[in-house]
Residue frames as a rotation matrix with the C-alpha (Angstrom) as fourth column:
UNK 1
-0.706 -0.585 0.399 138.29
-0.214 -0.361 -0.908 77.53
0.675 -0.726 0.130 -140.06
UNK 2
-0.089 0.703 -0.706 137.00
0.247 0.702 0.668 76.39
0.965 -0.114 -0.236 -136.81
UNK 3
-0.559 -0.327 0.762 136.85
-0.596 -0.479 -0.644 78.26
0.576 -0.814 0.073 -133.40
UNK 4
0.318 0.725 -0.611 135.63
0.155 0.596 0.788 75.79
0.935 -0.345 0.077 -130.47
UNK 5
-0.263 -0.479 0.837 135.72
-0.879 -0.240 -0.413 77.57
0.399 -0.844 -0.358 -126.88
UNK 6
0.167 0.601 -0.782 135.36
0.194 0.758 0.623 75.78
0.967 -0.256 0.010 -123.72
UNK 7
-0.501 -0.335 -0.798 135.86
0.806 0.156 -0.571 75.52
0.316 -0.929 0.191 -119.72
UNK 8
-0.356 0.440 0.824 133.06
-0.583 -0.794 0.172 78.44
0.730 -0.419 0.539 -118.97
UNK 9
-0.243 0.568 -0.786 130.90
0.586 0.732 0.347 78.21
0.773 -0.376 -0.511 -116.04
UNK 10
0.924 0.279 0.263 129.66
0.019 -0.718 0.696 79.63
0.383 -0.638 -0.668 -112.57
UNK 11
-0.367 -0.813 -0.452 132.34
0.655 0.119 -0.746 80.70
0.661 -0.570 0.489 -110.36
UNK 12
0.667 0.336 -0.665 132.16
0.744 -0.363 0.562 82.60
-0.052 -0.869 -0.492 -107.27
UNK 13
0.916 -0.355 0.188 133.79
-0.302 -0.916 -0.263 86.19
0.266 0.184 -0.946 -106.75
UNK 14
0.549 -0.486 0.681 137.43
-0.699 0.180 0.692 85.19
-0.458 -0.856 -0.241 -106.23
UNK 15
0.575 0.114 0.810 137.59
0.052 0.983 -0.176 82.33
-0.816 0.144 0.559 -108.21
UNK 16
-0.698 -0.481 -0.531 139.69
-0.654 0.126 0.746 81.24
-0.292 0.868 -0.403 -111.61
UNK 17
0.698 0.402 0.592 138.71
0.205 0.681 -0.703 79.34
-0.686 0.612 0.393 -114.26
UNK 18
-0.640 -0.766 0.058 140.76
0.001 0.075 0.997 78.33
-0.768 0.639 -0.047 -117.84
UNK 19
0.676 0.616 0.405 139.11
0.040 0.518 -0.855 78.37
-0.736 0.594 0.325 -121.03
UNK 20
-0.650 -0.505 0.568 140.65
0.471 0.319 0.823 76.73
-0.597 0.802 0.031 -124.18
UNK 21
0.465 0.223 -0.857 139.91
-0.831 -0.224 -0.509 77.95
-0.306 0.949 0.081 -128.00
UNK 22
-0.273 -0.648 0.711 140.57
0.133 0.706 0.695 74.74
-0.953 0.284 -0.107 -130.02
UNK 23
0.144 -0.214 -0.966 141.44
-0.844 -0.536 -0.007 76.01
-0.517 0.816 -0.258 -133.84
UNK 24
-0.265 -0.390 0.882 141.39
0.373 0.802 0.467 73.91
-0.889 0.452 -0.067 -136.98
UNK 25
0.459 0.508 0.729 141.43
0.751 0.216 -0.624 74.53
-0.474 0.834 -0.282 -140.42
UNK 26
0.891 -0.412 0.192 144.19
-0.170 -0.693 -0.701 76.86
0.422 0.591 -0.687 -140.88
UNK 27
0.170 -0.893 -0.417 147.81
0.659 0.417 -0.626 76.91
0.733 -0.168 0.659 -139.57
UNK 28
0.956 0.291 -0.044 147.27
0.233 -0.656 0.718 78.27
0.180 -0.696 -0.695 -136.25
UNK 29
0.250 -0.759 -0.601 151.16
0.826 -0.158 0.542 78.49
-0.506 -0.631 0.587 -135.32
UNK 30
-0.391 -0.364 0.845 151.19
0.854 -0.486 0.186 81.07
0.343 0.794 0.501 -138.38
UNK 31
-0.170 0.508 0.845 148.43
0.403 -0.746 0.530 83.62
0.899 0.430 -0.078 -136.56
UNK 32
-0.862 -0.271 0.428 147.88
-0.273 -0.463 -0.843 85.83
0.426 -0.844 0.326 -133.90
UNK 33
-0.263 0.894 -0.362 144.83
0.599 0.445 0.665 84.85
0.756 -0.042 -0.653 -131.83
UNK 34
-0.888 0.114 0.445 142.64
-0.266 -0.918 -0.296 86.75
0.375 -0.381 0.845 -129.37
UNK 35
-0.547 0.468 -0.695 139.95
0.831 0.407 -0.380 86.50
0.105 -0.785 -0.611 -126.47
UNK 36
-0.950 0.144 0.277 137.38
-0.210 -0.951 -0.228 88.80
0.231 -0.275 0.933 -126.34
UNK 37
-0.519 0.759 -0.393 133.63
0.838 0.362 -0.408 88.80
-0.167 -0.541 -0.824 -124.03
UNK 38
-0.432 0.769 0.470 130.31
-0.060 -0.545 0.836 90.45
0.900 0.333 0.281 -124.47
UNK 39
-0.806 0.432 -0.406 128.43
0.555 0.310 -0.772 90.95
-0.208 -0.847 -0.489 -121.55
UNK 40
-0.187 0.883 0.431 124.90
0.949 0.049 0.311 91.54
0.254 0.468 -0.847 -121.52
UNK 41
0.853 0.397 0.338 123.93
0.503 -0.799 -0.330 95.31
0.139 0.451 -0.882 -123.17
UNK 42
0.338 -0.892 -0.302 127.52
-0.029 -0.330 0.943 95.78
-0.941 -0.310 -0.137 -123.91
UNK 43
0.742 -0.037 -0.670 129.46
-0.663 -0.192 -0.724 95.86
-0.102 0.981 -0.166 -126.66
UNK 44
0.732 -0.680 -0.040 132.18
0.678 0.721 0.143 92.91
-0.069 -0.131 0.989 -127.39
UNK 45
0.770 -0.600 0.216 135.64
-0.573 -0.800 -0.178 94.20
0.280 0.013 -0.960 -126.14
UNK 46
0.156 -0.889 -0.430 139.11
-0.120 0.415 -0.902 92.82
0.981 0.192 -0.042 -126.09
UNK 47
0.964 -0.026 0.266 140.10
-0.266 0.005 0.964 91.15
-0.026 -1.000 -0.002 -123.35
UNK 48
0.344 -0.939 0.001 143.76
-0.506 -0.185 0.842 89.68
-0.791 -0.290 -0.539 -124.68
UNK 49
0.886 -0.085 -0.455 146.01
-0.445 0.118 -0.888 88.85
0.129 0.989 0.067 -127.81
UNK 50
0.198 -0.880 0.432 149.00
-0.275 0.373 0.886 86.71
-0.941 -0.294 -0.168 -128.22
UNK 51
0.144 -0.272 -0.952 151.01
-0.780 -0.623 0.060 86.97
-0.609 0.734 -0.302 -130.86
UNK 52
0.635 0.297 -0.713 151.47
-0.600 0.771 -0.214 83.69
0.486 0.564 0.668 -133.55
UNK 53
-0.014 -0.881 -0.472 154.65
-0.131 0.470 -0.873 82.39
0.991 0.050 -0.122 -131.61
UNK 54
0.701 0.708 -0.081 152.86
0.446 -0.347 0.825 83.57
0.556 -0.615 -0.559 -128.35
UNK 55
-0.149 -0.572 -0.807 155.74
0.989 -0.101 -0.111 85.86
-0.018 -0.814 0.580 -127.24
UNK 56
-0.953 0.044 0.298 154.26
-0.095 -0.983 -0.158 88.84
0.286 -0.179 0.941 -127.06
UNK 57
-0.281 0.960 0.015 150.69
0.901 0.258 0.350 89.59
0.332 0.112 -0.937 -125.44
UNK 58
-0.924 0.055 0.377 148.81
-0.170 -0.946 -0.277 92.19
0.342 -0.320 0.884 -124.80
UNK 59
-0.606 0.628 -0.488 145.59
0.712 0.702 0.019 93.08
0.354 -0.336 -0.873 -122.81
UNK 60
0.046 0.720 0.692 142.89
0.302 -0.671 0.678 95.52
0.952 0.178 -0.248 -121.49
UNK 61
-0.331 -0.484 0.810 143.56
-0.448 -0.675 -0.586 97.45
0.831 -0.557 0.007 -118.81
UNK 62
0.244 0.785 0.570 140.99
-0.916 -0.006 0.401 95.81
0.318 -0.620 0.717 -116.75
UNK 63
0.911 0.182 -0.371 142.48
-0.154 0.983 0.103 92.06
0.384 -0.036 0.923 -117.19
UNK 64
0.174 -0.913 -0.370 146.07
-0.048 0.367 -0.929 92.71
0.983 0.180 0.020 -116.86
UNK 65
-0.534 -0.268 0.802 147.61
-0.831 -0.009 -0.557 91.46
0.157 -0.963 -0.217 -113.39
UNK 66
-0.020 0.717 0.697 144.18
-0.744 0.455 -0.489 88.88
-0.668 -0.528 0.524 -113.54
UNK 67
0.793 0.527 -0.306 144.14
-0.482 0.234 -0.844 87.70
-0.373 0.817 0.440 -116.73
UNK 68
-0.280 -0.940 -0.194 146.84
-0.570 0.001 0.822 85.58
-0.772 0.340 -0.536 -118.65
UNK 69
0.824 0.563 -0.068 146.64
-0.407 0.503 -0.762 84.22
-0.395 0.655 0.644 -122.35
UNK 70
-0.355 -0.864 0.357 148.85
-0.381 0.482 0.789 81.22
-0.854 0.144 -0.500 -123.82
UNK 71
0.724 0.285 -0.628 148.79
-0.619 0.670 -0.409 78.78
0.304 0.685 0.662 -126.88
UNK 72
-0.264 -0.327 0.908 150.13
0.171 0.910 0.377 75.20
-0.949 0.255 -0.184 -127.15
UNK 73
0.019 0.206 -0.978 150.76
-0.990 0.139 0.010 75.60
0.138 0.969 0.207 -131.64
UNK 74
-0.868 -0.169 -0.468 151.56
-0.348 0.878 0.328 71.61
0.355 0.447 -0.821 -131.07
UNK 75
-0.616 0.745 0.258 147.46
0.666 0.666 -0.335 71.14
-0.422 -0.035 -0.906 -130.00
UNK 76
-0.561 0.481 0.674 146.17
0.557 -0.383 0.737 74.22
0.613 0.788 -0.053 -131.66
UNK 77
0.053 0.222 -0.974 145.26
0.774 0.607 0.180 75.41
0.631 -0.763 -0.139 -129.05
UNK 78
-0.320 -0.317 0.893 144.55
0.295 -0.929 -0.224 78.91
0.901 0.191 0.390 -127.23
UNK 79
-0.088 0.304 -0.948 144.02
0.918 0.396 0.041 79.51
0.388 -0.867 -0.314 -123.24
UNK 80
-0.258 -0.062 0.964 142.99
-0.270 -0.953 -0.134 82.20
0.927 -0.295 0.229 -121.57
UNK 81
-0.390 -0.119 -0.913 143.58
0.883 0.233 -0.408 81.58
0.261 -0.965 0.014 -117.09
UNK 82
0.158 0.398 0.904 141.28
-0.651 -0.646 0.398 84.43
0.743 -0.651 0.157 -115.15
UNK 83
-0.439 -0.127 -0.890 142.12
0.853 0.251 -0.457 84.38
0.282 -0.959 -0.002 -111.95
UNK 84
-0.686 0.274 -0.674 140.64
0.150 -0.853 -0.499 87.01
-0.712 -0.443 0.544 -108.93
UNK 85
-0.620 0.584 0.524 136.90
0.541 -0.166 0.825 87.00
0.568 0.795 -0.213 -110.82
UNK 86
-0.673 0.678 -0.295 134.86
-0.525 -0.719 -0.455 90.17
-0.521 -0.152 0.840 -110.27
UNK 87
0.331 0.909 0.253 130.84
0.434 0.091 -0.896 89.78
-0.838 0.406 -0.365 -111.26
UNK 88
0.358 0.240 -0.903 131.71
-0.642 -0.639 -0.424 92.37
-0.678 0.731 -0.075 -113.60
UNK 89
-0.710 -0.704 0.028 133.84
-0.535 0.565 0.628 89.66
-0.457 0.431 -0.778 -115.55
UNK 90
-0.152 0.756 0.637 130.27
0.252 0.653 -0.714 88.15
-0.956 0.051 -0.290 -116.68
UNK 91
0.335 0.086 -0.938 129.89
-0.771 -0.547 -0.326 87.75
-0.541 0.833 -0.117 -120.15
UNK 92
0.811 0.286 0.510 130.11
0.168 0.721 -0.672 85.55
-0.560 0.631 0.537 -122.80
UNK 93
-0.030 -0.972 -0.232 134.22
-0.629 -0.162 0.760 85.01
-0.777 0.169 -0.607 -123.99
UNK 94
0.870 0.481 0.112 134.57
-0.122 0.429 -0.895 84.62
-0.478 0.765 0.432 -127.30
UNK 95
-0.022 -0.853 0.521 137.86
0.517 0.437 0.736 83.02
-0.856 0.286 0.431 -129.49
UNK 96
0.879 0.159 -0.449 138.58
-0.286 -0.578 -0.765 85.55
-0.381 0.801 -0.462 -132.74
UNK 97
0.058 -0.689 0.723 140.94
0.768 0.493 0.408 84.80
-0.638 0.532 0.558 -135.46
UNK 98
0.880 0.422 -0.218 141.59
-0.036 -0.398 -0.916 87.21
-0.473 0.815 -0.335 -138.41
UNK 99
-0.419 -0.834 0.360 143.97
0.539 0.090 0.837 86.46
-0.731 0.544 0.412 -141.57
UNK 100
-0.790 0.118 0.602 144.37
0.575 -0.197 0.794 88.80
0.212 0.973 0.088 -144.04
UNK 101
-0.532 0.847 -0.019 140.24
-0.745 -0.457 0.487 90.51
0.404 0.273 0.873 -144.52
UNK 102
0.145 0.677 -0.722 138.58
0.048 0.724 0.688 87.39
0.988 -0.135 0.073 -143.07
UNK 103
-0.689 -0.027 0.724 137.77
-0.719 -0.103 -0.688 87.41
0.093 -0.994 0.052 -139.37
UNK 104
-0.291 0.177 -0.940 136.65
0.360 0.931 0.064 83.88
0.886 -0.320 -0.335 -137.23
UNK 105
-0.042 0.268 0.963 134.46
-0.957 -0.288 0.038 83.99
0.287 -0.920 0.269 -134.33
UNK 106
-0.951 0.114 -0.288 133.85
0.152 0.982 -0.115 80.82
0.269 -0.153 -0.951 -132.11
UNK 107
-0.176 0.975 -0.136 130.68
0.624 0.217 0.751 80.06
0.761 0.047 -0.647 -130.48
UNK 108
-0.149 -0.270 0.951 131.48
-0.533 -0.789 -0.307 81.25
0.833 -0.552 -0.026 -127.53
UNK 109
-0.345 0.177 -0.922 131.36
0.686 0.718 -0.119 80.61
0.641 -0.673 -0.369 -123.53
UNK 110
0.560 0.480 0.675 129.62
0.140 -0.858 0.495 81.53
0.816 -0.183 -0.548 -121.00
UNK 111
-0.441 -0.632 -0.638 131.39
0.546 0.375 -0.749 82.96
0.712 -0.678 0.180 -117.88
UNK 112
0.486 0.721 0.494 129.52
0.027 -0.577 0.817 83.76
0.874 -0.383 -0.300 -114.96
UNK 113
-0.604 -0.790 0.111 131.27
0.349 -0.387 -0.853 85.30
0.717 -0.476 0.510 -111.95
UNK 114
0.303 0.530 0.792 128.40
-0.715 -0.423 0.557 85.45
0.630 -0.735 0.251 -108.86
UNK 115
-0.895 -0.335 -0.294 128.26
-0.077 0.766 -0.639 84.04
0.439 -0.549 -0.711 -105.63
């Protein structure tokens, strides 16, 4: 299994950004998938989940209204669109997988959110 974020960066307060999770080595259209961010002297905390078919999602109080997470199963392929970034939104977003007892982290991205 293979978690490979991308599309962090700086953004001003206000701003959007997209980041992708590209997934290989298992049958992603088979699994739920899931977006969660550390920020620094925090603990990592869910930010949103979409189910394997991606009709259903869910999210943390804090993202919903700002936040929106899709997949594409025909590129593997997991997005998460932040729109209306707060500083607080700083923090390193990370792609999670879990089948079964095994849990997948990517590397992660950073996402900074100053102006």
């Amino acid at each position: 299994v293979q978690l490979v974020e991308s599309g962090g960066g700086l953004v001003q307060p206000g701003g959007s950004l997209r980041l992708s999770c590209a997934a290989s080595g298992f049958t992603f259209s088979s699994y739920a998938m899931s977006w969660y961010r550390q920020a620094p002297g925090k603990e990592r905390e869910l930010v949103a989940s979409i189910t394997s078919a991606g009709g259903i999602t869910n999210y943390a109080d804090s993202m919903k209204g700002r936040f929106t997470i899709s997949r594409d199963n025909a590129k593997n392929t997991v997005y998460l669109q932040m729109n209306s970034l707060k500083p607080e939104d700083t923090a390193v977003y990370y792609c999670y997988l879990r089948i079964g007892l095994g849990v997948w982290w990517g590397q992660g991205t950073q996402v900074t959110v100053s102006s």
